[in-house]
C-alpha positions as CSV (number, residue, x, y, z in Angstrom):
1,X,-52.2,-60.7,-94.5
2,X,-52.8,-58.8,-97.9
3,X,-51.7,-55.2,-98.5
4,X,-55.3,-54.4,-98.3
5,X,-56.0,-55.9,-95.0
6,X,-53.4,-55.2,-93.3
7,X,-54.9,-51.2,-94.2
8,X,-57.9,-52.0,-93.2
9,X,-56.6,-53.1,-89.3
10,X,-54.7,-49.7,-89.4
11,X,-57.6,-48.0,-90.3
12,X,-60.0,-49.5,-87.9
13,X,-57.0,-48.9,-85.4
14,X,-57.0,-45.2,-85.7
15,X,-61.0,-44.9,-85.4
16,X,-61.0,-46.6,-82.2
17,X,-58.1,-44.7,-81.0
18,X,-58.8,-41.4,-81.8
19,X,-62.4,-41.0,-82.6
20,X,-63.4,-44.1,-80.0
21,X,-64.5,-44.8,-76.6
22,X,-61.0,-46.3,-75.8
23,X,-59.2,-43.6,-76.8
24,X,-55.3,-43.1,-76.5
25,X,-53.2,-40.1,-77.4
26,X,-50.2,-42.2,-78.4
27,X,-52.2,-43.3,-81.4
28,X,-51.0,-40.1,-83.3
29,X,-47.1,-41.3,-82.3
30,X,-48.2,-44.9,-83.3
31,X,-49.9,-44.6,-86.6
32,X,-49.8,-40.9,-88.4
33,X,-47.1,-39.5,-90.8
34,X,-45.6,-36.4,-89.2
35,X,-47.1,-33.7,-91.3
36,X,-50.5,-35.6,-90.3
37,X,-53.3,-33.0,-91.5
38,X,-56.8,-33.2,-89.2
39,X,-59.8,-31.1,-90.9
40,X,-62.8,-31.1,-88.1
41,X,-66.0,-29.2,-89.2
42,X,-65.5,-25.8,-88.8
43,X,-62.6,-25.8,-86.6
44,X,-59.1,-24.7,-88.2
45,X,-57.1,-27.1,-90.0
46,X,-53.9,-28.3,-87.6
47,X,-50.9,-30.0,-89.1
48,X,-48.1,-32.3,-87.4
49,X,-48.1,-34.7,-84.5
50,X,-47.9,-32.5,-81.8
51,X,-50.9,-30.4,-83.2
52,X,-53.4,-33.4,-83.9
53,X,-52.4,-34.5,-80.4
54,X,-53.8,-31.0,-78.9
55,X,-57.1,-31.6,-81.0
56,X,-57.5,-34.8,-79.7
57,X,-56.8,-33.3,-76.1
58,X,-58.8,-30.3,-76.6
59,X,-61.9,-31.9,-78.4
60,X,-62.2,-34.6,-75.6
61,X,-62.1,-32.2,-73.0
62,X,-65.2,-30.4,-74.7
63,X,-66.6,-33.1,-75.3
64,X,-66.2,-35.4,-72.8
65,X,-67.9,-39.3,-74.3
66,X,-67.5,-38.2,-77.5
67,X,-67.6,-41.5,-79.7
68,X,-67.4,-42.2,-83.5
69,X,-68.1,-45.7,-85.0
70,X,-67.8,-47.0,-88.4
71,X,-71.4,-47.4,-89.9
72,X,-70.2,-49.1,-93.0
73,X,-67.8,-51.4,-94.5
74,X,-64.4,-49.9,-94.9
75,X,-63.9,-49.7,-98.8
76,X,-60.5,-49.8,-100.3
77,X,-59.3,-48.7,-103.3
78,X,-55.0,-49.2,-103.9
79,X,-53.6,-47.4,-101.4
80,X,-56.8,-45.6,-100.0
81,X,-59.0,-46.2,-96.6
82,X,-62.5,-44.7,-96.2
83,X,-64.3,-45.5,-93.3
84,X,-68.1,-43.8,-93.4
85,X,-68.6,-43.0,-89.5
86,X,-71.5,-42.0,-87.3
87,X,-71.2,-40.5,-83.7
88,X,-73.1,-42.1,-81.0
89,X,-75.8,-39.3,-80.3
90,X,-76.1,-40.9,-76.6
91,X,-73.2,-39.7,-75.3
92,X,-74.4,-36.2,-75.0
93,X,-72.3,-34.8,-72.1
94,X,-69.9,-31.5,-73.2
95,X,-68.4,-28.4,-71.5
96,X,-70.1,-26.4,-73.5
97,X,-73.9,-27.3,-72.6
98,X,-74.7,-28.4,-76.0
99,X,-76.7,-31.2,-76.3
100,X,-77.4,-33.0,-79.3
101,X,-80.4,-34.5,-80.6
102,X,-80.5,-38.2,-79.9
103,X,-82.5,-38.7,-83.3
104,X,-79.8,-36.7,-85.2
105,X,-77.6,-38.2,-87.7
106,X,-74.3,-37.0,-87.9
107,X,-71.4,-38.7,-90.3
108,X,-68.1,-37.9,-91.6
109,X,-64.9,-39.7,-93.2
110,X,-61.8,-40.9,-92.5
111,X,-59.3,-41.7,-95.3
112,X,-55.9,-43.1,-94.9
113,X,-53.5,-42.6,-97.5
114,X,-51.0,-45.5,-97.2
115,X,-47.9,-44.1,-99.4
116,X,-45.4,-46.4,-98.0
């Protein structure tokens, strides 16, 4: 498997486990650098393991179904992942009572710096 490739499965990797359905909490022991840095809309930045693992508990627990898929091909370039996502509007349920739009579009990014 190419350099490239083999970026690509860890890239695909972490969407599924963190932004997916099938979800896992050990993906932040598993995959990111300890001075990981998550950037979320409007919440406040959090560095480190530990910290992206309370994100990923606290934003599931708001938002209980919450699902990102890729809606594009991953594109690499040297030692760069970008995935385009798009959440699944369906999954509507949160703590919070808000509901979103089914005919919505929302979208983001996820990049993976490889410096190994």
């Amino acid at each position: 498997m190419s350099k490239e490739q083999e970026n690509k499965a860890i890239a695909v990797r972490w969407l599924e486990g963190f932004w997916g359905h099938s979800w896992t909490p050990e993906i932040v022991d598993d995959l990111a650098a300890d001075d990981i840095l998550i950037q979320f809309s409007l919440q406040t930045p959090c560095r480190g393991r530990s910290a992206a693992k309370n994100f990923l508990l606290g934003i599931r627990e708001i938002f209980q179904g919450l699902e990102f898929r890729s809606s594009a091909d991953l594109v690499v370039d040297g030692e760069y992942v970008a995935v385009a996502t798009q959440f699944l509007p369906d999954r509507r349920v949160n703590r919070l009572n808000i509901h979103l739009a089914a005919d919505d579009s929302y979208a983001g990014r996820v990049v993976r710096h490889d410096n190994q």
